[in-house]
C-alpha positions as CSV (number, residue, x, y, z in Angstrom):
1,X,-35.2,12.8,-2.7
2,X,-33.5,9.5,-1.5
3,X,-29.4,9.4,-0.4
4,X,-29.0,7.3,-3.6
5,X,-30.6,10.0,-5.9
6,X,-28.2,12.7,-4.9
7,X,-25.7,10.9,-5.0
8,X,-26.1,9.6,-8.1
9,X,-26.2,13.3,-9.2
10,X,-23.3,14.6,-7.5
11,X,-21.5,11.7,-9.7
12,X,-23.4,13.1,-13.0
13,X,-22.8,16.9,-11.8
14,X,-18.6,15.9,-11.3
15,X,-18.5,14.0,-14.5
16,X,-19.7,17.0,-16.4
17,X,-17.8,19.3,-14.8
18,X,-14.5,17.1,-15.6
19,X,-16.6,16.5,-19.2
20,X,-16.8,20.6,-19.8
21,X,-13.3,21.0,-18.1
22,X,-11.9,19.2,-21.2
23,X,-11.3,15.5,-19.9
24,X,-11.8,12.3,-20.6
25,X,-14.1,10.6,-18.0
26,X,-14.8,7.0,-17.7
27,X,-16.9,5.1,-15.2
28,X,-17.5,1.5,-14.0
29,X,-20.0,-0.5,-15.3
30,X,-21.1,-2.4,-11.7
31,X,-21.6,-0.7,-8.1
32,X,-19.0,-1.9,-5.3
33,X,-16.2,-0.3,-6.5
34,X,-14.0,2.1,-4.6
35,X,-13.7,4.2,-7.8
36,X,-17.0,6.4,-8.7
37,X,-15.0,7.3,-11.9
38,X,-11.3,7.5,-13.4
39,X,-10.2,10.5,-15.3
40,X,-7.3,11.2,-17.6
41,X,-5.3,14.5,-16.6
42,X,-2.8,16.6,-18.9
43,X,-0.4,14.8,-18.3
44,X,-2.0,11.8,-19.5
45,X,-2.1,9.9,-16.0
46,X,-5.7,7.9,-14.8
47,X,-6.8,9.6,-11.9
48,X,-9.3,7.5,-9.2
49,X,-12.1,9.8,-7.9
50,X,-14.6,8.5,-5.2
51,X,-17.7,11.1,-5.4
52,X,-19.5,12.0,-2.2
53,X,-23.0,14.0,-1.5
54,X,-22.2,16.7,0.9
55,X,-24.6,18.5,3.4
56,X,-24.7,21.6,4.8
57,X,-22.6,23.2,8.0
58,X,-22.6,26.0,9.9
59,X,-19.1,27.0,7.8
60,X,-19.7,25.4,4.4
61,X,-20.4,21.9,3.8
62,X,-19.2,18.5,4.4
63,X,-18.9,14.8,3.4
64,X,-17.9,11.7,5.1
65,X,-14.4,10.6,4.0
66,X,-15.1,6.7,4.7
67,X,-16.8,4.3,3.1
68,X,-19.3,1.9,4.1
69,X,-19.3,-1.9,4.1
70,X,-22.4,-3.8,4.2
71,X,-22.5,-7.6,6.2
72,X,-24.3,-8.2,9.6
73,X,-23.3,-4.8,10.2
74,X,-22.6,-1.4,8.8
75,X,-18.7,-1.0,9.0
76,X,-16.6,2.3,8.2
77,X,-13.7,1.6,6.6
78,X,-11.0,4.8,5.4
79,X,-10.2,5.1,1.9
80,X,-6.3,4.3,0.8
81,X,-4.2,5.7,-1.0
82,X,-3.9,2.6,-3.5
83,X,-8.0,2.7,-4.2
84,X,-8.7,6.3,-4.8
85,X,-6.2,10.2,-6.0
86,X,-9.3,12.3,-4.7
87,X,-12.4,13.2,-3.4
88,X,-15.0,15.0,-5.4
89,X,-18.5,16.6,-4.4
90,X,-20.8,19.6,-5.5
91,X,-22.3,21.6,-3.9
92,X,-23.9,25.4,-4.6
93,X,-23.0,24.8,-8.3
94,X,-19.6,24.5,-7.9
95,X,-17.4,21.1,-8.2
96,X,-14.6,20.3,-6.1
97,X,-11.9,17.8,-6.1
98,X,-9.4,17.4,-2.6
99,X,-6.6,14.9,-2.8
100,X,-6.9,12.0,-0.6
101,X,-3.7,12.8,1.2
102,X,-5.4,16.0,2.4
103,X,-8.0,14.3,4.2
104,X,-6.3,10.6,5.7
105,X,-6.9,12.2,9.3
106,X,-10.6,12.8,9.2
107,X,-14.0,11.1,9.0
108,X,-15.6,14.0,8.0
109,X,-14.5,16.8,5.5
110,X,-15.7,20.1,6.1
111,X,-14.7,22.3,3.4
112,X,-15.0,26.2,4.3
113,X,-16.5,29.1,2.5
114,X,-16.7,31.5,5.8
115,X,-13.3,32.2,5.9
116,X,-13.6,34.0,9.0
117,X,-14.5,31.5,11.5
118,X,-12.9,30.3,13.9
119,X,-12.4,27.3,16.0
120,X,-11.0,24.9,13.4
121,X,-7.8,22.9,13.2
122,X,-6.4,22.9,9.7
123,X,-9.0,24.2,7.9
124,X,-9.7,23.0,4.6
125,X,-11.0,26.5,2.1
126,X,-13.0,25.5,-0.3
127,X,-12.1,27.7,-2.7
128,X,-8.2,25.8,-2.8
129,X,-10.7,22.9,-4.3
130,X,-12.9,24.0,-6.8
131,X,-12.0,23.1,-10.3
């Protein structure tokens, strides 16, 4: 299966999660945005989400936090804080959303299920992010 496949099903797989979690989901109409989908919360506030694909790591799984840029060039830009709230992915069954705030200092975000290994800074649990 293609990059463009999966993650066109990681977006389906998130919006019914958010769908079955009780929300209202909506989505653009046109590719290029920042925002893969906008929900509504409880309290009634519009929420960004950019959706990524994750792969597999030794720990859990991970998904590049920047996004890319076509021209002459690939470029990788970081997300802001004025384009997207959060993250979301899916992975094993199980969706996850992680605040953008939580991830401004990294390319990559490796969330963890082995909670016992070692060797990482400020580890992200997956577990803190499944909704």
């Amino acid at each position: 299966m293609n990059s463009i496949k999966k993650g066109n099903i990681t977006e389906l797989r998130v919006q019914l999660a958010l769908v079955e979690k009780g929300y209202d989901v909506f989505t653009p109409i046109t590719d290029g945005s920042s925002v893969d989908l906008i929900f509504i919360n409880k309290e009634n506030q519009a929420i960004k989400v950019q959706v990524k694909k994750s792969s597999k790591t030794a720990t859990g799984f991970s998904f590049e936090a920047r996004k890319c840029t076509s021209s002459s060039r690939v470029r990788k830009n970081s997300y802001n804080i004025d384009e997207i709230d959060y993250f979301a992915t899916y992975w094993k069954g199980k969706t996850y959303m992680i605040p953008l705030e939580e991830t401004m200092e990294r390319r990559n975000v490796c969330l963890r299920i082995k909670e016992d290994y070692k060797n990482q800074n400020k580890p992200l649990l997956a577990r803190h992010y499944s909704i």
